[in-house]
N, C-alpha and C positions, 0 to 999 in steps of 0.2 A: 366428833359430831359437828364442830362448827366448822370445821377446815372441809367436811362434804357439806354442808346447807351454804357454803361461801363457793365453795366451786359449781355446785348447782347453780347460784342463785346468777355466777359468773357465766356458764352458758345459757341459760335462758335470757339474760339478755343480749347476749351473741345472736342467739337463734330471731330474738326479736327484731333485732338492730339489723342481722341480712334477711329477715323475711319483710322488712321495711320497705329495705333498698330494692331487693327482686324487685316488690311493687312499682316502685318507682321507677323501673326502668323502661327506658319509650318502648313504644311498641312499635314495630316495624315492617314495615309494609311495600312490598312491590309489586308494581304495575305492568299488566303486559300486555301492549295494545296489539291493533291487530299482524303490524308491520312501521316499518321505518319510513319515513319521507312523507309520511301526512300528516298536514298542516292539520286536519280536523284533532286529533291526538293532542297536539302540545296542549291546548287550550285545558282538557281535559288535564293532562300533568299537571297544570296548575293549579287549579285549581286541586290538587292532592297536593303543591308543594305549600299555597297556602294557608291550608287547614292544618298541615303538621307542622307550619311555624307557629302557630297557635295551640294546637296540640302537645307539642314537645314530643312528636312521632318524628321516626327513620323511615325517609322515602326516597327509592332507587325506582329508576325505570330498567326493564331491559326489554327487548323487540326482536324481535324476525325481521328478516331484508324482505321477504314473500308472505305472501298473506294464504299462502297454501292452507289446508284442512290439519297436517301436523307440524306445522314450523314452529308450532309453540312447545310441542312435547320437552325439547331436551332444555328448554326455558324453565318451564314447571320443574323439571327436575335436579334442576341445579339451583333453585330458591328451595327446592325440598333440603335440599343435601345440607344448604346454607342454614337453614334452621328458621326463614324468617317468618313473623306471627302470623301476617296476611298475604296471602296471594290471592291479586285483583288482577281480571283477566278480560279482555274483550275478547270473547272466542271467536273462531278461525271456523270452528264446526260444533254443531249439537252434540258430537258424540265421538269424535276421535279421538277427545283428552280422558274418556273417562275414568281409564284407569290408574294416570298417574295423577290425576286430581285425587280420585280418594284414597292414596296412598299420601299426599298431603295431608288429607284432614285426617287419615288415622293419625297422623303426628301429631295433632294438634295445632295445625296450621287452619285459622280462617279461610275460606275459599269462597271469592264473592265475584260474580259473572256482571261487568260493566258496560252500561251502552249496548248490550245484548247477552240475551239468555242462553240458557242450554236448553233449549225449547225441545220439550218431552223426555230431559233428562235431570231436572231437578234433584231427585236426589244428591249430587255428584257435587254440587255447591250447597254451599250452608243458607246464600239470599244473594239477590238481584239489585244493580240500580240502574232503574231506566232512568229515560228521559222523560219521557209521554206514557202514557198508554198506546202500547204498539197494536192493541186491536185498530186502533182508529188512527194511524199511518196511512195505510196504504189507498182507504176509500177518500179519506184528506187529498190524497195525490192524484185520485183519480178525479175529483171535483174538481181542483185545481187545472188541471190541464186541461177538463171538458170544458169550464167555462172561458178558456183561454179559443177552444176551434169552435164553441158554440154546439159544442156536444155533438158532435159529427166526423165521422172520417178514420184515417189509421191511425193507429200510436203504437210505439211502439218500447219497451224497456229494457235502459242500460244497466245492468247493476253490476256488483261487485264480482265477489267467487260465484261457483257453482253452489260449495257448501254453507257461504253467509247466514246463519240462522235467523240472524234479523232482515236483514234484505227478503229471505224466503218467505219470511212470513209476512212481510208486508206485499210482495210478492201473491203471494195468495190470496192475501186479500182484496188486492186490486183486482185479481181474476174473479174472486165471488162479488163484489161491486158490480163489475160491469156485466155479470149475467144475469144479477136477477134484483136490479135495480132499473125500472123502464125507462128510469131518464135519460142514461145510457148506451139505451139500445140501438140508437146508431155510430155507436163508438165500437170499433173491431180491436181487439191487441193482435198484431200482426207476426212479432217477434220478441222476444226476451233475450238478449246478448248478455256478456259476461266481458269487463275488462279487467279483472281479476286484480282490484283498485292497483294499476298500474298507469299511469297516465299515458305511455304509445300505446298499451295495446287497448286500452280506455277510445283512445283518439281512431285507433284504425278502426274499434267495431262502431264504432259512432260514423264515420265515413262509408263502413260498409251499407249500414242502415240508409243513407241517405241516397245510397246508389242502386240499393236493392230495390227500394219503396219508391218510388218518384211520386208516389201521392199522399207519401205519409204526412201527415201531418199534425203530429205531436210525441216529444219524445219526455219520457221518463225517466231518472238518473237518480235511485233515493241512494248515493252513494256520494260525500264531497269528491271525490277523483275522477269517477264520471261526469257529475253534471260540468266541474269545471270543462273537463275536455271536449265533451257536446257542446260547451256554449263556444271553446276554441275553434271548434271543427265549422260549425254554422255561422259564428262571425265571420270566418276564412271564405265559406261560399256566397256570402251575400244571400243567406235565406233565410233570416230573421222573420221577414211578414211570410213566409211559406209553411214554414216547419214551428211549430212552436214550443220550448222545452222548459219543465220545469224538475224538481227533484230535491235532494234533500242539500242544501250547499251553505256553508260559514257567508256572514254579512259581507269579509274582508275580502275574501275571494271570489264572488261572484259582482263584488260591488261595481267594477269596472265595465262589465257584463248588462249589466240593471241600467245604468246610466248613459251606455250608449242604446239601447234599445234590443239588445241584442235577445235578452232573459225579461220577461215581463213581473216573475215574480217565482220564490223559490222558497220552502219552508224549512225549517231546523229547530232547535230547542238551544240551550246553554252547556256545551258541554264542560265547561268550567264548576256547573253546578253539581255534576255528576260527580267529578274528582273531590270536591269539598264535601258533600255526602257522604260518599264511599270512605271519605276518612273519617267522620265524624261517625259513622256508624261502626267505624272497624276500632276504634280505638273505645270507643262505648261498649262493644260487645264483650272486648279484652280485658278491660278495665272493669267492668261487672253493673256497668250504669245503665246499661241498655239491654233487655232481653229481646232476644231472637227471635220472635217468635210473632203468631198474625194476630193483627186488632193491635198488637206494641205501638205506643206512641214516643217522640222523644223529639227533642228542639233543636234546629239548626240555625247559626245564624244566618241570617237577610233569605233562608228557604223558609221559616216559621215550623208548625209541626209535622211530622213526618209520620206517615200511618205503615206500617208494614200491613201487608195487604196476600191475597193467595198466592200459595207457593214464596211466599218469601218475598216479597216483589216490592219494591218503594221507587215512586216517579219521581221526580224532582220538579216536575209543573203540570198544570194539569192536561194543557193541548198545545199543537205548533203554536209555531210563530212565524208569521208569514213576514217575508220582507220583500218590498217592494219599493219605487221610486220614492214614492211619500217618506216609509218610513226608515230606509237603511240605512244613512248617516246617523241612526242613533243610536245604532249596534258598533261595537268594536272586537270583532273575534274572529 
C-alpha cells in the first residue's frame, strides 16, 4: 500500500511539474504580411518583435515575393504543418484562404486578420486588428484631396491588387462619398488602377494616369507603394501645382516628398501599434487572460484599454493621422 500511494503520489507530481512547464511555454506566433520589399510591413514586425521580447513569445515572419489573391496559401500551410499557436495574416484576399485558414483553427491554431480583414468572411479568423475604423478611411481620403483641388475636377485612384479587401473597401467608400455627399459634387472619379503594391508597375499606372487624364487633377494611393511612386512619377514631371496627390503613406517615406512640395499632405496610423496588439492579444487569448469575445476589454501598454468590438474587430487608435510640412519630423516610421 505504501510503495502504490508513493508511486501515485510520485506521478502526480510528474504530471504536475510538466503541466506547469507546458504552461509555460512561449507561445508562438507568425506573421504573414502581404508580400516582401515593403517598407510599410517592417514597422508592423516590430512592433510584434517588441511585444514578444516582453512577452517571452516566438516570433518568425514569413511572406510571398507577390501580393497575388493565393501567394499566402502554401504559407498558411506550412505554419499549419509546423504546429505554431498563431497565425497573423494581412490578407492578400476576402476569401481565397478560407479553407486552409480553418483547417488551422480546427488545430487549434489562433488565426488573426492584421491591418486588414476578411471582410464578409469573418467566420474564417477567430478577430481582427485594425488600425482605424476603416469605415472612415476612405471619405477621410476623399476630403483630403477635395480640399487639396477645392473640391472640383478629376481624381482619380491608385491602389493596390484587384483582390485587396481593405483597399476595396475603402475604395468603396470613396465611391459612396462622392455620390451622395453634395460637397463633392463636382468631383468626378475618373479611374481606379491597380499596381498590385509593386513599385514599376505602381510607377507605370501612375504615368499612365497622367497621360490618359490631362485634366486630372488629383490622385489617390491608399496603398504605401503606390503613393510613394505617384509622388516619384509627378516629381519627375514637374506637376506638383497641377495634379495633386494624397494617399495612405509612412512619415519616412513620403517625408522627402512633403518637404520638397511635391505631396501636400498624406494620412496613415502606427503600424508598429498593430504588431504590439496583435501580440498582446495573441498571447492573452493563449495564456487564458483575455477572452475572445465583444464588449472584452484588456490593457496594452502605451495603447491604454482595448475594447474588442463587432465581429471580433480591435483598432489601435481611434482616426488617421495626417502628416503634413508642420507636423512630419515628428514621426519616425
Amino acid at each position: 500500500m505504501f510503495k502504490k500511494s508513493l508511486l501515485l503520489g510520485i506521478s502526480l507530481s510528474v504530471a504536475l511539474i510538466s503541466g506547469a512547464a507546458l504552461a509555460q511555454d512561449p507561445v508562438s506566433i507568425v506573421y504573414i504580411p502581404k508580400n516582401t520589399g515593403n517598407p510599410y510591413f517592417d514597422s508592423l514586425v516590430a512592433g510584434f518583435e517588441d511585444a514578444c521580447k516582453e512577452l517571452n513569445c516566438e516570433f518568425t515572419m514569413a511572406a510571398p515575393a507577390t501580393a497575388e489573391a493565393t501567394s499566402q496559401i502554401p504559407f498558411i500551410t506550412a505554419q499549419t504543418q509546423r504546429g505554431v499557436d498563431v497565425i497573423a495574416i494581412s490578407p492578400n484576399s476576402p476569401d481565397a484562404m478560407n479553407q486552409v485558414l480553418d483547417r488551422a483553427r480546427s488545430r487549434g491554431i489562433l488565426v488573426l486578420a492584421v491591418n486588414g480583414d476578411l471582410v464578409d468572411n469573418y467566420e474564417h479568423r477567430d478577430a481582427a486588428i485594425l488600425p482605424v475604423d476603416f469605415t472612415k478611411t476612405g471619405p477621410g481620403q476623399v476630403e483630403l484631396v477635395g480640399s487639396m483641388i477645392g473640391y472640383k475636377g478629376e481624381i482619380a485612384v491608385l491602389s493596390a491588387t484587384t483582390d485587396a479587401p481593405d483597399q476595396n473597401t475603402w475604395i468603396a467608400a470613396m465611391v459612396d462619398s462622392l455620390k451622395t455627399n453634395p460637397k463633392y459634387k463636382d468631383m468626378n472619379l475618373v479611374a481606379t488602377v491597380y499596381g498590385d503594391d509593386e513599385p514599376q508597375k505602381s510607377t507605370t499606372e501612375a504615368e499612365a494616369l497622367l497621360q490618359t487624364y490631362p485634366d486630372l487633377k488629383g490622385i489617390i494611393s491608399p496603398t504605401t507603394v503606390g503613393v510613394a511612386a505617384a509622388a516619384q512619377v509627378i516629381q519627375s514631371a514637374g506637376k506638383a501645382d497641377e495634379v495633386k496627390l494624397t494617399g495612405l503613406g509612412t512619415p519616412n517615406q513620403m517625408r522627402p516628398f512633403i518637404k520638397d512640395g511635391t505631396v501636400e499632405a498624406v494620412q496613415l496610423w502606427s503600424p508598429y501599434n498593430e504588431g504590439l496588439l496583435a501580440a498582446y492579444f495573441a498571447v492573452g487569448v493563449k495564456n487564458g487572460t483575455i477572452k475572445n469575445e465583444v464588449g472584452a476589454t484588456f490593457e496594452v501598454p502605451e495603447l491604454g484599454t482595448i475594447t474588442i468590438g463587432e465581429h471580433n474587430v480591435m483598432n489601435t487608435q481611434a482616426e488617421l493621422t495626417t502628416f503634413n510640412a508642420d507636423n512630419i519630423d515628428d514621426f519616425d516610421f
